[in-house]
N, CA, C and O atoms as a GROMACS GRO file, in nm:
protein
  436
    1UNK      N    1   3.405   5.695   3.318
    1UNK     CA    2   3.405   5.664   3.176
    1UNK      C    3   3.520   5.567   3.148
    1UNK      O    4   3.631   5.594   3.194
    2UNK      N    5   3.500   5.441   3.067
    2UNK     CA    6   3.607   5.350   3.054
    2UNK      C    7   3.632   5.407   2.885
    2UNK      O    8   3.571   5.473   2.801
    3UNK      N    9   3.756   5.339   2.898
    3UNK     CA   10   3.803   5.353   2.693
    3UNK      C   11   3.769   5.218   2.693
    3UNK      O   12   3.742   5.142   2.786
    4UNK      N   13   3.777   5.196   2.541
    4UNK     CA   14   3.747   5.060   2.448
    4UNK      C   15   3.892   4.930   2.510
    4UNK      O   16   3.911   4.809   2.521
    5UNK      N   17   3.955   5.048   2.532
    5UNK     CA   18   4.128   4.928   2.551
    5UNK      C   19   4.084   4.873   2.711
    5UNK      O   20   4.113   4.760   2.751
    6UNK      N   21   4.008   4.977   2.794
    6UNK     CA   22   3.994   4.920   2.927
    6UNK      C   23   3.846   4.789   2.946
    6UNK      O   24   3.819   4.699   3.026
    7UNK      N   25   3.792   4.836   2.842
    7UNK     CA   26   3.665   4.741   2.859
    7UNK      C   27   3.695   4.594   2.785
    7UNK      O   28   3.631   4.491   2.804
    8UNK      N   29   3.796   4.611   2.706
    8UNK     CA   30   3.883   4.450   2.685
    8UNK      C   31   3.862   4.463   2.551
    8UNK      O   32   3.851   4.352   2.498
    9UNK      N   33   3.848   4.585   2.450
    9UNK     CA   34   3.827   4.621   2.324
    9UNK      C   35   4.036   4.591   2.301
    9UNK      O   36   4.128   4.553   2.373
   10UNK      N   37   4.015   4.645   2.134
   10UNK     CA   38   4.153   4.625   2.087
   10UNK      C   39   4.189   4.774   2.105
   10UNK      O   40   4.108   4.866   2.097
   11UNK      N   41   4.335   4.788   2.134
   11UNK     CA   42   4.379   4.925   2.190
   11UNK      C   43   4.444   4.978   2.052
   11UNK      O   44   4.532   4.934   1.978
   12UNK      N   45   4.369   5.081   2.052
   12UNK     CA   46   4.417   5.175   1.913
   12UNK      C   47   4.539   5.215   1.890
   12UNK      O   48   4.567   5.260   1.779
   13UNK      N   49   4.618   5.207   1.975
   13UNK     CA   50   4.763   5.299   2.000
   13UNK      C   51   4.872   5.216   1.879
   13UNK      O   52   4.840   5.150   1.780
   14UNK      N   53   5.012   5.252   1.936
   14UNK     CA   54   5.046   5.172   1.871
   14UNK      C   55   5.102   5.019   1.863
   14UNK      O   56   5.149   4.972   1.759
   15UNK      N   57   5.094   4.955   1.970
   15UNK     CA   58   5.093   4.848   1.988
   15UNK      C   59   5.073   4.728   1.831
   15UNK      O   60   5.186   4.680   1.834
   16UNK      N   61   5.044   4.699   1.780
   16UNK     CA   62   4.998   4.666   1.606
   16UNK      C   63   5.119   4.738   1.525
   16UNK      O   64   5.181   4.674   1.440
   17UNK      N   65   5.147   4.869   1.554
   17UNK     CA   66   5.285   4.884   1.464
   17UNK      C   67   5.406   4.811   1.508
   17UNK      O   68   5.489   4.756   1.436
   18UNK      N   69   5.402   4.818   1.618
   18UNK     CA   70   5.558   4.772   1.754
   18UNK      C   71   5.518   4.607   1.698
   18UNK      O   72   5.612   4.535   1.665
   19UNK      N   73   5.437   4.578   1.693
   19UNK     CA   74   5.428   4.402   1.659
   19UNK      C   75   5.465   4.366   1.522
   19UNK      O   76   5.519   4.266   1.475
   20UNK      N   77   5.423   4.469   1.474
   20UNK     CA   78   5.451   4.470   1.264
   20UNK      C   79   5.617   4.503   1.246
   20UNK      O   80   5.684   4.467   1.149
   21UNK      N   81   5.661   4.569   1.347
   21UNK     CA   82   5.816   4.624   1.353
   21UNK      C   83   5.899   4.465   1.384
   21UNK      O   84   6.004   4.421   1.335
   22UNK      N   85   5.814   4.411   1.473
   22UNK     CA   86   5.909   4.334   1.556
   22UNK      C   87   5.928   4.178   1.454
   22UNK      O   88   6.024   4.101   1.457
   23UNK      N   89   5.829   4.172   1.389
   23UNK     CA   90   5.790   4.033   1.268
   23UNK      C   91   5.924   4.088   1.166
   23UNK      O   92   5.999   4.006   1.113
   24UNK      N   93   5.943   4.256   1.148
   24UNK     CA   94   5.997   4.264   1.011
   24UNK      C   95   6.158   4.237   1.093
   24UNK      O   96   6.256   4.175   1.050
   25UNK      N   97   6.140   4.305   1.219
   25UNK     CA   98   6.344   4.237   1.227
   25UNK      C   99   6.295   4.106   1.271
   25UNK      O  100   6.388   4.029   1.247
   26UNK      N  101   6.229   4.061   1.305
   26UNK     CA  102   6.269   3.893   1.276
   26UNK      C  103   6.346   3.854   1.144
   26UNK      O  104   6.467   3.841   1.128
   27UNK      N  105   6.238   3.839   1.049
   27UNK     CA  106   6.244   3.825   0.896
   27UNK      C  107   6.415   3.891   0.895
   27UNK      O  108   6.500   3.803   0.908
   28UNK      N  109   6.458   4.007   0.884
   28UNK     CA  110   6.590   4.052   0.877
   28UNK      C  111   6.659   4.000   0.939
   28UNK      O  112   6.736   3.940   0.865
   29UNK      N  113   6.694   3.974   1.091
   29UNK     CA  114   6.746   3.882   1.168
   29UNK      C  115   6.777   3.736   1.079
   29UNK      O  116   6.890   3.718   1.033
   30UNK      N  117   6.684   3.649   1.061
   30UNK     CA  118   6.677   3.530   0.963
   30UNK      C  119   6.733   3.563   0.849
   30UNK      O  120   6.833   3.499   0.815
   31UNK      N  121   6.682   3.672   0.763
   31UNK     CA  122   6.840   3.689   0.637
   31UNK      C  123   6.940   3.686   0.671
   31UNK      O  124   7.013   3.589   0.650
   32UNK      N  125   6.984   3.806   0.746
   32UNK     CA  126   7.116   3.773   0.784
   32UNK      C  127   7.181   3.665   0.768
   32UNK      O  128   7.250   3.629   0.672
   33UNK      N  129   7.150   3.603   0.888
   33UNK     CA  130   7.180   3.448   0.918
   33UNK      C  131   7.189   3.378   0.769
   33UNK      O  132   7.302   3.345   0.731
   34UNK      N  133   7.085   3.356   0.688
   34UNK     CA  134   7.080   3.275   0.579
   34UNK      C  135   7.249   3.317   0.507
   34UNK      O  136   7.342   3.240   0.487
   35UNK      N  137   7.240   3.487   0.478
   35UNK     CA  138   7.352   3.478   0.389
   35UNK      C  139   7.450   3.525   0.415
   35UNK      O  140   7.530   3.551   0.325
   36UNK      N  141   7.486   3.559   0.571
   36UNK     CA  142   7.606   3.513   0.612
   36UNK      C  143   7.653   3.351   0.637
   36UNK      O  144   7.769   3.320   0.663
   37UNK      N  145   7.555   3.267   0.627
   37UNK     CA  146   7.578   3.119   0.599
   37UNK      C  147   7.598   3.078   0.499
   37UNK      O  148   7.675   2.983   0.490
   38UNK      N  149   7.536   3.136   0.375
   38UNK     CA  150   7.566   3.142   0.207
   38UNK      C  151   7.731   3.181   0.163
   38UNK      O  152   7.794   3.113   0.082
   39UNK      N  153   7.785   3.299   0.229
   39UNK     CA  154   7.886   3.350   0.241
   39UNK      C  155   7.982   3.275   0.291
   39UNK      O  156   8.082   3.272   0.218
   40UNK      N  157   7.994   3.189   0.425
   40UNK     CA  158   8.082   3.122   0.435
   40UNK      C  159   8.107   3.014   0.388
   40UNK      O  160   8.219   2.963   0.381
   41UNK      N  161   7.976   2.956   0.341
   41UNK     CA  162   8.004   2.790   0.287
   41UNK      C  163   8.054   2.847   0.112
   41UNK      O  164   8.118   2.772   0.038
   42UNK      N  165   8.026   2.940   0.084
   42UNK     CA  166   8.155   2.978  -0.115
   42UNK      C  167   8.241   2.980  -0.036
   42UNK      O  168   8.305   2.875  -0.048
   43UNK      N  169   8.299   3.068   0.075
   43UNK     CA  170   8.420   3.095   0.102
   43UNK      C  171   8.527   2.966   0.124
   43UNK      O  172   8.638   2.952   0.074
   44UNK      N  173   8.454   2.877   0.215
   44UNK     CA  174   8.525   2.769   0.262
   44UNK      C  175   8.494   2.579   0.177
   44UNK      O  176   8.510   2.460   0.208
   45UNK      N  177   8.444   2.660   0.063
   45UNK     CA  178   8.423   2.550  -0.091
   45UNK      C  179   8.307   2.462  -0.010
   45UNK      O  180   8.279   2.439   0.107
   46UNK      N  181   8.264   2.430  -0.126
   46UNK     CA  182   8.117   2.383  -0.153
   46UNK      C  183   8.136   2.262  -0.134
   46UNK      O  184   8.166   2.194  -0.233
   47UNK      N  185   8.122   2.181   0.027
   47UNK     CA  186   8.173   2.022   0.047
   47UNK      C  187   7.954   1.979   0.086
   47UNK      O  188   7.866   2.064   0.102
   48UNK      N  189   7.944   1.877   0.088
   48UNK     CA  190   7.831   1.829   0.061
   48UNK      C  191   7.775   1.836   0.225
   48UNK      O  192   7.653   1.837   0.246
   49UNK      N  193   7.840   1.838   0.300
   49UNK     CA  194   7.764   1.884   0.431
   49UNK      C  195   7.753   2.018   0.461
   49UNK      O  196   7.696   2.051   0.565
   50UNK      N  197   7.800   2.102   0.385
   50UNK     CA  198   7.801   2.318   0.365
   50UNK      C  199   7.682   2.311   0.305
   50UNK      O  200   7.572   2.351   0.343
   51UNK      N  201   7.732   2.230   0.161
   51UNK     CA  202   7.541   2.220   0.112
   51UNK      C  203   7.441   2.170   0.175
   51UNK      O  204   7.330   2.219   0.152
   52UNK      N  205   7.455   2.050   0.281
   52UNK     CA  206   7.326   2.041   0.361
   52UNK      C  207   7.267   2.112   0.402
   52UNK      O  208   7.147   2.127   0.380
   53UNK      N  209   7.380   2.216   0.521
   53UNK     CA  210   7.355   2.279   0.611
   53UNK      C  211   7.321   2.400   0.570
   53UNK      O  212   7.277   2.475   0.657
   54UNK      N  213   7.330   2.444   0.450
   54UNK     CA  214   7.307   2.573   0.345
   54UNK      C  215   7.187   2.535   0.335
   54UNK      O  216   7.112   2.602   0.407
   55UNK      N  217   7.125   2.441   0.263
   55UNK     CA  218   6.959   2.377   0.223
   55UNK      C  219   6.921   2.407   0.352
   55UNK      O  220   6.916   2.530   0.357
   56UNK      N  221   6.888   2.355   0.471
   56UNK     CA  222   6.868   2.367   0.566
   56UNK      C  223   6.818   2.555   0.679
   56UNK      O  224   6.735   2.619   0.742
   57UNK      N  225   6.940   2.546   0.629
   57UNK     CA  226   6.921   2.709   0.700
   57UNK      C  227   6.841   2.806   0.570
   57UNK      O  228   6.759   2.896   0.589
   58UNK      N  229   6.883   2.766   0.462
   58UNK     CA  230   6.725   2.826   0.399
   58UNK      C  231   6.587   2.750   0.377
   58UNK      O  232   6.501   2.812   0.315
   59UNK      N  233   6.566   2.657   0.411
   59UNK     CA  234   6.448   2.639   0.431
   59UNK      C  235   6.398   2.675   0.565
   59UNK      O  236   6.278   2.684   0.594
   60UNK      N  237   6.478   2.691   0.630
   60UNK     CA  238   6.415   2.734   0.825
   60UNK      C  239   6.396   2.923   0.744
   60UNK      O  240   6.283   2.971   0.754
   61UNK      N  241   6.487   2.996   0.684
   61UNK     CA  242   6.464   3.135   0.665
   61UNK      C  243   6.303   3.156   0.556
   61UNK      O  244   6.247   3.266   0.546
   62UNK      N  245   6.260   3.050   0.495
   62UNK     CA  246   6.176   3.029   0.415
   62UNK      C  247   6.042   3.042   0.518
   62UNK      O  248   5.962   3.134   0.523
   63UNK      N  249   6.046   2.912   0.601
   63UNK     CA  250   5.972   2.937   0.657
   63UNK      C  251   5.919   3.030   0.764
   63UNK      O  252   5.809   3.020   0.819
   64UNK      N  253   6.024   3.135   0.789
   64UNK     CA  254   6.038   3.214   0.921
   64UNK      C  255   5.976   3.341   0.803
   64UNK      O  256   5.921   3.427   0.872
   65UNK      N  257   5.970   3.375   0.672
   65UNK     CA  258   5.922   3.447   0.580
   65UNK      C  259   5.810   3.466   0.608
   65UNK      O  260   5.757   3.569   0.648
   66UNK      N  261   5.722   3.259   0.567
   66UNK     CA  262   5.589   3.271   0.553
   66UNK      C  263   5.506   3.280   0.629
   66UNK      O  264   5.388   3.278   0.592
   67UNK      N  265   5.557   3.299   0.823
   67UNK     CA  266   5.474   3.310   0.939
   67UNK      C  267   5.467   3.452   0.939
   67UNK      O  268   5.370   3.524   0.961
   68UNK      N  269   5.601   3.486   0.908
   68UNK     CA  270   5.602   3.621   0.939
   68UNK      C  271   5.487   3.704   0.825
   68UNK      O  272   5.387   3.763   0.864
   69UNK      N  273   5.515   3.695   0.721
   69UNK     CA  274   5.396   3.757   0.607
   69UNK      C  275   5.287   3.724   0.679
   69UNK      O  276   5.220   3.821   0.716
   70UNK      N  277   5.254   3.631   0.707
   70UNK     CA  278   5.080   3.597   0.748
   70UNK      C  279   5.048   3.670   0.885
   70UNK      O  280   4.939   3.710   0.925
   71UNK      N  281   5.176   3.675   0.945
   71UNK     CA  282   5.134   3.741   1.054
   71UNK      C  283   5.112   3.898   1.017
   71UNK      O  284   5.005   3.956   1.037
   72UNK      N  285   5.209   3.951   0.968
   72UNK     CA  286   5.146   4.114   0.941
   72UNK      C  287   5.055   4.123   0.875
   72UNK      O  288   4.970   4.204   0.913
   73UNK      N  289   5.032   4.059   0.765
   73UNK     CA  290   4.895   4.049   0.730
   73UNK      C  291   4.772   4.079   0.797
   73UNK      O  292   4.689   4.168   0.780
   74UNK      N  293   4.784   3.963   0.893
   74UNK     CA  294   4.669   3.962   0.997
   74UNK      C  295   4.662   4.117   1.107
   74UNK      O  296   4.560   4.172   1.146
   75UNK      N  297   4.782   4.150   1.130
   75UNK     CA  298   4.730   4.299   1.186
   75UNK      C  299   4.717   4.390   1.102
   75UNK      O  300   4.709   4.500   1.157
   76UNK      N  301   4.707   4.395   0.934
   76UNK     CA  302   4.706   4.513   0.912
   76UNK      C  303   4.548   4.548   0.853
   76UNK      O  304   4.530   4.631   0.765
   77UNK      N  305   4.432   4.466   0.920
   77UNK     CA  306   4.321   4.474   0.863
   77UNK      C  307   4.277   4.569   1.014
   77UNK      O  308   4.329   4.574   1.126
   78UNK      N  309   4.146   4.644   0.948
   78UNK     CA  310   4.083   4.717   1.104
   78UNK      C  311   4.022   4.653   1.186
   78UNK      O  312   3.959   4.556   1.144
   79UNK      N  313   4.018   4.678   1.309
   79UNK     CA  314   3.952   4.616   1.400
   79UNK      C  315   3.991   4.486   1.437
   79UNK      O  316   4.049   4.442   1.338
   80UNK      N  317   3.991   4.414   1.513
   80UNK     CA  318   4.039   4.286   1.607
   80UNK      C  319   4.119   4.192   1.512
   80UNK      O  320   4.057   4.118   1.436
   81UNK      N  321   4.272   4.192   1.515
   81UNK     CA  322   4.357   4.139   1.459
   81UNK      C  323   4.334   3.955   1.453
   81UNK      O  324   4.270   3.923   1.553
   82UNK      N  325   4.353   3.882   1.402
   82UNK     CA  326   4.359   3.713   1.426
   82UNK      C  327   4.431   3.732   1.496
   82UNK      O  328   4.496   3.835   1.479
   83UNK      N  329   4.466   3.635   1.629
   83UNK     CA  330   4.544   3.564   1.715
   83UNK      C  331   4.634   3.458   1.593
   83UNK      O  332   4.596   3.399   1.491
   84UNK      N  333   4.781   3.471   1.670
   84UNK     CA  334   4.872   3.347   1.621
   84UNK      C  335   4.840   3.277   1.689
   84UNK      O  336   4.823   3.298   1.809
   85UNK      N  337   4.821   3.157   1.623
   85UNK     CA  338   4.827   3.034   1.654
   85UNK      C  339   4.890   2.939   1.729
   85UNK      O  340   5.011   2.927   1.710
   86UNK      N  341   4.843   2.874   1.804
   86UNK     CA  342   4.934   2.745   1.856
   86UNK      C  343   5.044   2.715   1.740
   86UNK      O  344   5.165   2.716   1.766
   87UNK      N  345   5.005   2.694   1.640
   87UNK     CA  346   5.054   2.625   1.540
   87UNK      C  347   5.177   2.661   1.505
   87UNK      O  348   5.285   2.604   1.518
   88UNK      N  349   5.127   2.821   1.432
   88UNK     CA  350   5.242   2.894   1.374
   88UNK      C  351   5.309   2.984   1.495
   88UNK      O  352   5.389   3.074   1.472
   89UNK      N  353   5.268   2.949   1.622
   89UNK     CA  354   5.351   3.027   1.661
   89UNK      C  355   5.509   2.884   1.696
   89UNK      O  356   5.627   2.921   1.694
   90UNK      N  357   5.482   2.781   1.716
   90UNK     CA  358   5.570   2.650   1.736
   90UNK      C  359   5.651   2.638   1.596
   90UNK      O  360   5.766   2.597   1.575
   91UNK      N  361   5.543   2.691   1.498
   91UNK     CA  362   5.631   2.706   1.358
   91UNK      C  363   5.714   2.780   1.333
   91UNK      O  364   5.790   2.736   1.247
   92UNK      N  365   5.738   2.886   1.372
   92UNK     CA  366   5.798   2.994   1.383
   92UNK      C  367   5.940   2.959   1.464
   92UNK      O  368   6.054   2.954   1.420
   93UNK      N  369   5.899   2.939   1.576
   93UNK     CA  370   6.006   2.895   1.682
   93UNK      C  371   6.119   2.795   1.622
   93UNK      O  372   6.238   2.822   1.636
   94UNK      N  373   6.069   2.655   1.540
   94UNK     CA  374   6.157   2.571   1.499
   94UNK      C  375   6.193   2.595   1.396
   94UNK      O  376   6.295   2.538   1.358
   95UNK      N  377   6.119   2.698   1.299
   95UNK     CA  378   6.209   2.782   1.208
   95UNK      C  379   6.330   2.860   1.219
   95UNK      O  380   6.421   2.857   1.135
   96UNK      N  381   6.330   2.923   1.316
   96UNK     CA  382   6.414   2.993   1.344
   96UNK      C  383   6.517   2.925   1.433
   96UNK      O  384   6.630   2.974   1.432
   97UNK      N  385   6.497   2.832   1.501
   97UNK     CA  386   6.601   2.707   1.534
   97UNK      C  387   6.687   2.656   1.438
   97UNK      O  388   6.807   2.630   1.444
   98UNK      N  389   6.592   2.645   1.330
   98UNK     CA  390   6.676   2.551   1.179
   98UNK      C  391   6.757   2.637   1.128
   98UNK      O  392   6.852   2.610   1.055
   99UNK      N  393   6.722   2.752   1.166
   99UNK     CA  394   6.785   2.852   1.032
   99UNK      C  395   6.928   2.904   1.116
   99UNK      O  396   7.031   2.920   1.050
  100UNK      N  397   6.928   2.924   1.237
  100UNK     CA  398   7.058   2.926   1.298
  100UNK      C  399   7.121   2.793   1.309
  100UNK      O  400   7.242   2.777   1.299
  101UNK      N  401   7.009   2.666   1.335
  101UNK     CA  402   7.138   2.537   1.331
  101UNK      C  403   7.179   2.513   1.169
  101UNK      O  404   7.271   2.434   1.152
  102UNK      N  405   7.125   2.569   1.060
  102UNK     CA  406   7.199   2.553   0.943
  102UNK      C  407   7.282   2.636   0.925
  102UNK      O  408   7.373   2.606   0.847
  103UNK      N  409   7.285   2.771   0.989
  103UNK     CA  410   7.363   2.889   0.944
  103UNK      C  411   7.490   2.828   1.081
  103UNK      O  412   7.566   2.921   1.106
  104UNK      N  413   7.517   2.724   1.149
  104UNK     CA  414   7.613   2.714   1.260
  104UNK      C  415   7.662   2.592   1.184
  104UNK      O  416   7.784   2.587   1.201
  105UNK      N  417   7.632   2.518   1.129
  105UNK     CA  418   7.636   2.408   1.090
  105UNK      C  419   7.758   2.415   0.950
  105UNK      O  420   7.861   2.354   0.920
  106UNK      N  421   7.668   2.537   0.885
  106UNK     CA  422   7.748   2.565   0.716
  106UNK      C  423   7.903   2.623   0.811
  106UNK      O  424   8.014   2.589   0.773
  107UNK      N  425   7.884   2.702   0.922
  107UNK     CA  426   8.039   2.758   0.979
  107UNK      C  427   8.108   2.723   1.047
  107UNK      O  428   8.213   2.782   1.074
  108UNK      N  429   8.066   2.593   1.104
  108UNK     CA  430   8.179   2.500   1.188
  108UNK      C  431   8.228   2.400   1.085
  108UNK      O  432   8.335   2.341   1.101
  109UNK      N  433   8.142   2.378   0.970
  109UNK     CA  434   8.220   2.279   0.854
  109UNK      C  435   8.336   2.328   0.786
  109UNK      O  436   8.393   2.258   0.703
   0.00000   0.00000   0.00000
């Protein structure tokens, strides 16, 4: 007798929560970052490259939001989750690039 997970079905367990866990500390991971970068550029006055690098590292945390929402989204319906994308998964990646090179950027200025 095979199960559904061995015949190449979607595996019921929890695998889909552990993935929904792992999107939400992303997303937290990326706050962080944003406003401990917010935090140092008041601390060390508001010079026009803190503000770049402030704009910057929140728009990379912006976008590291909206992969992440779409992605739990997509597992929390029944039965065979969407696949990430080529797309958003490269989106994701250089989001989260931006959002630490703005959050490194606002703290070496």
């Amino acid at each position: 007798m095979t199960t559904s997970a061995a015949a190449g079905g979607r595996d019921p367990g929890l695998q889909p929560e552990r993935t929904r866990l792992a999107w939400r500390r992303t997303t937290l991971a990326a706050t962080v970052v944003a406003v401990l970068a917010g935090k140092a550029g008041l601390a060390g006055g508001a010079s026009g490259g803190v503000l770049a690098a402030g704009v910057v590292c929140c728009a990379g945390w912006a976008g590291v939001l909206v992969v992440a929402h779409r992605r739990i989204r997509g597992l929390a319906g029944a039965g065979e989750p969407e696949r990430l994308s080529l797309r958003f998964a490269v989106g994701v990646v250089v989001c989260v690039l931006v959002t630490v090179g703005g959050g490194v950027g606002v703290v070496l200025r």
